[in-house]
C-alpha positions, 0 to 999 in steps of 0.5 A: 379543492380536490385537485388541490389535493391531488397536486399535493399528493403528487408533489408529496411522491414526487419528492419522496422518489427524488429523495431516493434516487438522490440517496441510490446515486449517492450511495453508488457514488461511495461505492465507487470510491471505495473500489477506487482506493481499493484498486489504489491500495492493493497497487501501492502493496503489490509488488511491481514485477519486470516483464518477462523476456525470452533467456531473462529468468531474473525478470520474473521475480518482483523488482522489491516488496514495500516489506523489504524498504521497511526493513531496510528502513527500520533498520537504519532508524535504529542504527541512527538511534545508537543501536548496532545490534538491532540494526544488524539483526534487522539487516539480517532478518532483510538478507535471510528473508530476500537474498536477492534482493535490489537492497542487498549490497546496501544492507551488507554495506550498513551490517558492516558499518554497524560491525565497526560501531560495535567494536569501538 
């Protein structure tokens, strides 16, 4: 009957540390995850810079930031949406903030088409 026992006892601990090993792996794995979509979003936000060349200053600069697309974007939306001075103010809040920007001759483009909205 003893060994019975035992053979319980062992099972019993057995169980109880592959019980905790599978919670430690599982427990890595989100880790692991979660680092992965951090990577992710930190990519997605980072602007994407050209690489530096000898004589091209232009290249260091970020070719466009997420802030300016959405900028440019809710400008647009509110152009869309019958407001031409909304629009424009954002057009001009994207030209103040980034002048150089990859979207700057589409926002004077827009800025001019919501001037022509507004006088008629």
């Amino acid at each position: 009957m003893s060994k019975l026992a035992w053979l319980v006892v062992f099972g019993a601990v057995g169980g109880i540390v592959w019980y905790f090993a599978r919670i430690r792996r599982q427990l890595a794995e989100r880790q692991d995850e979660a680092e992965a979509r951090m990577v992710s979003l930190i990519a997605e936000v980072r602007p994407a810079t050209a690489p530096l060349l000898p004589g091209n200053p232009v290249a260091a600069q970020p070719l466009h930031a997420p802030q300016e697309r959405l900028l440019l974007d809710a400008a647009g939306k509110a152009g869309e949406a019958g407001e031409p001075v909304l629009a424009i103010q954002l057009y001009a809040k994207l030209l103040s903030r980034c002048p150089k920007t990859v979207f700057a001759s589409q926002a004077r483009t827009a800025v001019e088409e919501q001037k022509k909205k507004l006088k008629s």
